[in-house]
C-alpha positions as CSV (number, residue, x, y, z in Angstrom):
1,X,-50.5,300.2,-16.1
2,X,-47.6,297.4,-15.1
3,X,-45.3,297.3,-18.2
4,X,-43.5,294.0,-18.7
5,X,-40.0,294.1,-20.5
6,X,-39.5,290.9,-22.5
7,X,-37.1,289.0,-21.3
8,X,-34.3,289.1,-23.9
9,X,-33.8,293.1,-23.2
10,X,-33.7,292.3,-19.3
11,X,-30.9,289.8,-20.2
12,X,-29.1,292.3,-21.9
13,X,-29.3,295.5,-20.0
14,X,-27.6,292.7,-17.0
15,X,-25.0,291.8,-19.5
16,X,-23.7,295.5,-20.0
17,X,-23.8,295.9,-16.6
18,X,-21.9,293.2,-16.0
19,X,-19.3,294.9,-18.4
20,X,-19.4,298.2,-16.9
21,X,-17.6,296.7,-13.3
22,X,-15.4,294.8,-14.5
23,X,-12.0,295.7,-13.0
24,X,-9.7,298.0,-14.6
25,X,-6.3,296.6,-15.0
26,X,-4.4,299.5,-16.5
27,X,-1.0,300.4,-14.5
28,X,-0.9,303.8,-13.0
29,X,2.2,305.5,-12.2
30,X,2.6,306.5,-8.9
31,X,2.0,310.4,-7.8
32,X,4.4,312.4,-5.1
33,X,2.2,314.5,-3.0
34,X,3.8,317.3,-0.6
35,X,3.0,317.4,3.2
36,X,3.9,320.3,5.1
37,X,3.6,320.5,9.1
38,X,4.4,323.2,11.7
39,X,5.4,322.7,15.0
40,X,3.6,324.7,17.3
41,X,4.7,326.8,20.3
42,X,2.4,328.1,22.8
43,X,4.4,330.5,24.9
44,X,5.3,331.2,28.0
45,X,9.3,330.5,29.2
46,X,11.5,327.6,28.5
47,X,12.6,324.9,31.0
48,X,16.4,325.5,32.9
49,X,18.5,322.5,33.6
50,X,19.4,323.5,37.0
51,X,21.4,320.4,38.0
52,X,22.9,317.2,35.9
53,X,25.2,314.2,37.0
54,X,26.2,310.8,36.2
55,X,26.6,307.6,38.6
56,X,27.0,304.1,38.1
57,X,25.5,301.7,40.1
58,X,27.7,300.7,43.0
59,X,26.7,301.7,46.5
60,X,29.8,304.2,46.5
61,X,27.9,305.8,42.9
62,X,31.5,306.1,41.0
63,X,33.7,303.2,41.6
64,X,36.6,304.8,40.0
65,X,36.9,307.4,42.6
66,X,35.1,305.7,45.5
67,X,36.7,308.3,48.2
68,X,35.5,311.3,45.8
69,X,38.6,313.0,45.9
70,X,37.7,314.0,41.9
71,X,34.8,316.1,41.4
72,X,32.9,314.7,38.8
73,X,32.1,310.7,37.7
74,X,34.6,308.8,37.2
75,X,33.7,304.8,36.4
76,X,36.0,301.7,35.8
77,X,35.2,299.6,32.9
78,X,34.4,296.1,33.8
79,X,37.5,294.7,32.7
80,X,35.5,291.2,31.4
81,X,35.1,290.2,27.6
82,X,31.7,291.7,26.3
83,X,31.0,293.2,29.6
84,X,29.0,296.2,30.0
85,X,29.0,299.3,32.6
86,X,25.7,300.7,32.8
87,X,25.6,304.6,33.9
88,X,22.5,306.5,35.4
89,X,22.3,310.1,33.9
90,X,20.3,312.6,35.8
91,X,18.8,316.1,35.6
92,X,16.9,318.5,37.7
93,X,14.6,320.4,35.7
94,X,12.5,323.4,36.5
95,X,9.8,325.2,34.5
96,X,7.8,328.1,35.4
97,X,4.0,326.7,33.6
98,X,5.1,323.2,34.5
99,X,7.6,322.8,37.3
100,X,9.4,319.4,36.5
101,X,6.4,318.7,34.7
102,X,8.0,318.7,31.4
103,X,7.7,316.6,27.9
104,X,11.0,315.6,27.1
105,X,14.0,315.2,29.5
106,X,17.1,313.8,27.4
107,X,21.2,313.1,27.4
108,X,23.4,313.1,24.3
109,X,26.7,311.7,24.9
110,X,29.6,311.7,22.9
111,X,33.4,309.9,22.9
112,X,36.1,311.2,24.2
113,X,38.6,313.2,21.9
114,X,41.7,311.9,22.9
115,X,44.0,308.7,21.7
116,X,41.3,306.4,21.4
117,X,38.3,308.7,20.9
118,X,37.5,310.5,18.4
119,X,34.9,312.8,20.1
120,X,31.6,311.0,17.9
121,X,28.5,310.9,18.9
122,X,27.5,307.9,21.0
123,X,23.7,307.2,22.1
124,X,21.0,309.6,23.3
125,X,19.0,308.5,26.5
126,X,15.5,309.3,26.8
127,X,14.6,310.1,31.0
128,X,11.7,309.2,33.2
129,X,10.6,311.9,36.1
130,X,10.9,310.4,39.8
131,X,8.0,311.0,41.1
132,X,8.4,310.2,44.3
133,X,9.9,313.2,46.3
134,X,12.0,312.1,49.0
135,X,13.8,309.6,46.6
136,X,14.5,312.7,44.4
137,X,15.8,314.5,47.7
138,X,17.7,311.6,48.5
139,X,19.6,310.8,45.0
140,X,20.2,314.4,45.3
141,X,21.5,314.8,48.7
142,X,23.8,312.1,48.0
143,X,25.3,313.4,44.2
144,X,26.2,316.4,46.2
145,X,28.0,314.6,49.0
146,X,30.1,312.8,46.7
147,X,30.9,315.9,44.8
148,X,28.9,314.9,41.2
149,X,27.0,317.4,40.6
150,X,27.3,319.9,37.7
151,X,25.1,323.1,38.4
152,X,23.3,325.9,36.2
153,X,25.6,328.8,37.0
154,X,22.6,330.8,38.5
155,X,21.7,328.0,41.3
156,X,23.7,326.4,44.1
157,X,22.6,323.0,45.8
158,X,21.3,324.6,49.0
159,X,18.8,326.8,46.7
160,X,17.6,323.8,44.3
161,X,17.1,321.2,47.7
162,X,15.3,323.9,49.7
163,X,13.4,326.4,47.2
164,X,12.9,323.5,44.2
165,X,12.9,319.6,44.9
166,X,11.8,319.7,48.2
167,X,8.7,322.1,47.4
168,X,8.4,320.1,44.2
169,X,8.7,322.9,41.7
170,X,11.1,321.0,40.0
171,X,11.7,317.2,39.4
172,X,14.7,314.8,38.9
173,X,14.9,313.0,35.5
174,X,16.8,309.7,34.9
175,X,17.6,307.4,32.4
176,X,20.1,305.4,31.7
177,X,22.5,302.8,29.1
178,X,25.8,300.8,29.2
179,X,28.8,301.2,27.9
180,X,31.1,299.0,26.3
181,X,33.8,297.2,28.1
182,X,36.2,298.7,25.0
183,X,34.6,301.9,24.7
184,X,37.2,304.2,24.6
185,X,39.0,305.8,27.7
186,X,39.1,309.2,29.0
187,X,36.3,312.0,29.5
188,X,33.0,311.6,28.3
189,X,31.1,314.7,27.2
190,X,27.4,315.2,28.3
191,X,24.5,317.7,27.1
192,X,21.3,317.3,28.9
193,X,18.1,318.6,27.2
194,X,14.9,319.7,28.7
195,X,11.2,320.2,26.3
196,X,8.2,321.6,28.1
197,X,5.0,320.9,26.4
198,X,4.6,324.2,24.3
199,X,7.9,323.1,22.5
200,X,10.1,325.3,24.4
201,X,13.8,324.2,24.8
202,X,16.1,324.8,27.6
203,X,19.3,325.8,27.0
204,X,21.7,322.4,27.4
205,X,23.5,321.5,30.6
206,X,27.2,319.8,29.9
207,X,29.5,317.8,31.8
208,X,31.8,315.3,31.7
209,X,32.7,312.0,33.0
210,X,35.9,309.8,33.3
211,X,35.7,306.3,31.3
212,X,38.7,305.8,34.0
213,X,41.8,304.4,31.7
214,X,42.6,299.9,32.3
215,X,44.7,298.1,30.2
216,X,43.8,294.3,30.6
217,X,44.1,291.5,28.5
218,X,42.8,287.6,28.7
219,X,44.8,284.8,27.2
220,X,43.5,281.3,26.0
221,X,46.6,279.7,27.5
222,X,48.5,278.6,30.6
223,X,51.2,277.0,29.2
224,X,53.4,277.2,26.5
225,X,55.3,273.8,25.3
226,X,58.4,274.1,23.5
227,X,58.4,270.0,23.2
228,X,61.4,268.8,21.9
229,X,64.0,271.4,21.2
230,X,68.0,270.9,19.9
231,X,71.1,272.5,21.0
232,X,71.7,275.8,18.7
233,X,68.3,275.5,16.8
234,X,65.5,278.0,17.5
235,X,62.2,277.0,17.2
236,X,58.7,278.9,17.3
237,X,55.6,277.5,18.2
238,X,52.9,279.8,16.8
239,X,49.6,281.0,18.2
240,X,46.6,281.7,16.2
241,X,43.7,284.3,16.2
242,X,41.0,282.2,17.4
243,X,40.2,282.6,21.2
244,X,39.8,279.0,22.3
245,X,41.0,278.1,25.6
246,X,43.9,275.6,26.0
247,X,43.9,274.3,22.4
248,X,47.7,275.2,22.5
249,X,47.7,278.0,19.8
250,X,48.3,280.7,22.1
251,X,46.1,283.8,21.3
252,X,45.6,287.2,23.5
253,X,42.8,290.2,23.3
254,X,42.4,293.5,24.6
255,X,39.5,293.4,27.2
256,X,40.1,297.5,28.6
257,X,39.4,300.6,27.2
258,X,43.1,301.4,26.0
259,X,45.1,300.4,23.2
260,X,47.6,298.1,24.9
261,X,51.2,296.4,24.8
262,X,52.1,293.0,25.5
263,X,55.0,292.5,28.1
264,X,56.3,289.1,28.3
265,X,59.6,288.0,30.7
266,X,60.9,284.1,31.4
267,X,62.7,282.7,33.7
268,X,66.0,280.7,32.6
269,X,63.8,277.2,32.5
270,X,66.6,275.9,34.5
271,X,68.6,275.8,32.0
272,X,71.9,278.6,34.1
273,X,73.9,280.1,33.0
274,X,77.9,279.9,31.5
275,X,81.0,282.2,31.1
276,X,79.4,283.5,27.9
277,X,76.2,284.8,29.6
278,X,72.5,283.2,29.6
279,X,72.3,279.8,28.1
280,X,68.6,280.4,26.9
281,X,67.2,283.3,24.7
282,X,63.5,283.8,24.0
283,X,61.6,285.7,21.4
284,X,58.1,286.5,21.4
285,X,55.6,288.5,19.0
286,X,52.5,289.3,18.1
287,X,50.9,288.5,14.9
288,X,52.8,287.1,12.0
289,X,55.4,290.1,11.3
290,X,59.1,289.3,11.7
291,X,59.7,292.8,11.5
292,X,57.2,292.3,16.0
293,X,59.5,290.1,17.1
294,X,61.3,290.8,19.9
295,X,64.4,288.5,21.7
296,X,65.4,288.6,25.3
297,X,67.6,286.8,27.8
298,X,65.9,285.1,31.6
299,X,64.5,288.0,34.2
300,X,64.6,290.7,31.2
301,X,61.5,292.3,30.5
302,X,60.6,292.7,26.8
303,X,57.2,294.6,25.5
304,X,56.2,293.9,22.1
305,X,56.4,297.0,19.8
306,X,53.0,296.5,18.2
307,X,49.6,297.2,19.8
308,X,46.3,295.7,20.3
309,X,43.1,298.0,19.7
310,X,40.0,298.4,21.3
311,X,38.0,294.9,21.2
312,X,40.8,293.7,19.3
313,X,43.2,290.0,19.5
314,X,45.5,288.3,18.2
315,X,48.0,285.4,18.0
316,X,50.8,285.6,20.0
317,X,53.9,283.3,18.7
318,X,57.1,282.1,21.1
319,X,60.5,281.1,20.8
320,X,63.5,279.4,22.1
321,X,66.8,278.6,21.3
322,X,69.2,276.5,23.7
323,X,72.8,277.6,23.8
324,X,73.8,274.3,26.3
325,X,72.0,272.6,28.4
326,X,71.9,268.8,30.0
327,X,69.4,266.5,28.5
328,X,66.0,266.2,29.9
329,X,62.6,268.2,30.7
330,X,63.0,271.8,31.9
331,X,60.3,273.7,33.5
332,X,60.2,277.3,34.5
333,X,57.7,280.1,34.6
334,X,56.6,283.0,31.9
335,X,55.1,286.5,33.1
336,X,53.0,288.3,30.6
337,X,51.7,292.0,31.7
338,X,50.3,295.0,29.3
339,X,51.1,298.4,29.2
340,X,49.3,301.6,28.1
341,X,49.7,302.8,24.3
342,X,49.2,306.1,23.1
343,X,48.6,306.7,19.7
344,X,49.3,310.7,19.9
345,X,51.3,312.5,22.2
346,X,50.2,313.1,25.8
């Protein structure tokens, strides 16, 4: 027998359906729920490091010792504002289940701890295996000739070239990043890491190598005009902190890896000399601090006692004063050099 609901209770058994999803707009505070994860280890014997070095990219591999008189790296900065030396970090790695076969092959490298380094952390470089053999032979072959290489103290060269890379139960790693062109000077420390795939570590590898120390310096200026100057009146003309080249507000910034010294000497402008001595005296500092300022006669060398940082400038500020002279335009010449500052003692 069909059964036939009126109409009116169809109509409302919709309508409290209707009211039954409708969406519920009550906050709800949020929950904290714990996670937990182990990481697993599946036996067998960790990776060894057997070999690490460091080169830069130059034909000669370390252009701060090109006749590899050091052993060890030793790199020049690239003496150029906001330049960068790039340095290749590799590892020979061995591991019994794997060979060179490993997960992870990594470098941490950290300052040096010296006048200008603190000894901090600096990057971590992740490495990629060479896979092709005789390249790895090769690279080798050549760290060793150049005297690079650090070694496990269990393994020699002849023993990882012969019984290792060339019978490719171990692999060579590399990776690489720059340094800054005012990254600290001085000796770079090195750990080298090796993970196989059943989580086992190998015990790190360290080295170091030499950030080799330059003290250089750009200036925004090639001349320096005293314009018109009177008899027994010194006058400054003043430099600013804004590298711009030739805007005639002298300026100078540290582009090595040293804290540095300016050096400034000055001929007598053709100005001679008289019974009394010099008829000229100069003064020059840096920054804004009387207390900088330094005064010399012609062909005397004078370094300013202050210092420039790492990556740091400054203005640099001139002065003259005339004790006689004829009338008319004098010319002459001004040297400025840079010399080495150590913050602690050697």
């Amino acid at each position: 027998m069909n059964f036939r609901a009126p109409l009116g209770i169809v109509t409302a058994v919709m309508m409290i359906l209707a009211v039954m999803v409708l969406p519920v707009s009550a906050a709800v505070s949020p929950q904290d729920v714990d996670t937990k994860a182990k990481i697993a280890t599946g036996g067998g014997c960790a990776p060894i490091v057997l070999a690490k070095w460091e080169a830069d990219t130059t034909g000669c591999l370390e252009d701060g010792d090109p006749t590899h008189a050091i052993n060890g790296s030793q790199f020049l900065p690239p003496v150029t504002y906001d330049g960068k030396k790039t340095i290749k970090y590799y590892s020979i790695v061995y591991d019994e289940e794997e060979n060179g076969n490993v997960n992870v092959v990594s470098w941490d490298i950290f300052q040096p701890n010296n006048c200008w380094g603190n000894g901090a952390f600096v990057y971590q470089v992740m490495g990629e295996k060479i896979t092709n053999k005789a390249e790895a032979v090769a690279l080798f072959q050549a760290a060793v000739d150049a005297n690079l290489v650090e070694f496990d103290d269990e393994y020699d060269a002849n023993l990882i070239l012969t019984e290792y890379l060339e019978k490719g139960t171990a692999a060579l790693w590399v990776g690489q990043s720059d340094l800054c062109y005012c990254s600290p000077a001085g000796d770079y420390r090195v750990e080298a890491f090796a993970v196989d795939h059943n989580n086992n570590w190998a015990c790190a590898l360290e080295n170091t190598f030499c950030y080799v120390p330059v003290t250089a310096f750009d200036i925004d200026f090639c001349t320096v005009n005293y314009g018109s100057v009177n008899i027994n009146e010194p006058k400054w003309i003043a430099g600013n902190t804004i590298f711009s080249e030739n805007d005639g507000r002298p300026t100078v910034r540290n582009i090595g890896n040293t804290y540095m010294q300016v050096t400034v000497e000055q001929d007598d402008m053709q100005l001679g000399e008289s019974l009394n001595g010099w008829n000229v005296k100069w003064g020059a500092r840096m920054g804004n601090d009387d207390a900088n300022a330094v005064y010399y006669d012609p062909e005397g060398c004078a370094t300013l006692p202050n210092y420039l940082g790492l990556c740091g400038q400054d203005e640099l500020d001139f002065s003259i004063e005339v004790y006689k002279g004829t009338t008319g335009e004098k010319c002459g010449t001004m040297t400025l050099g840079a010399e080495i500052w150590e913050c602690c003692p050697a």
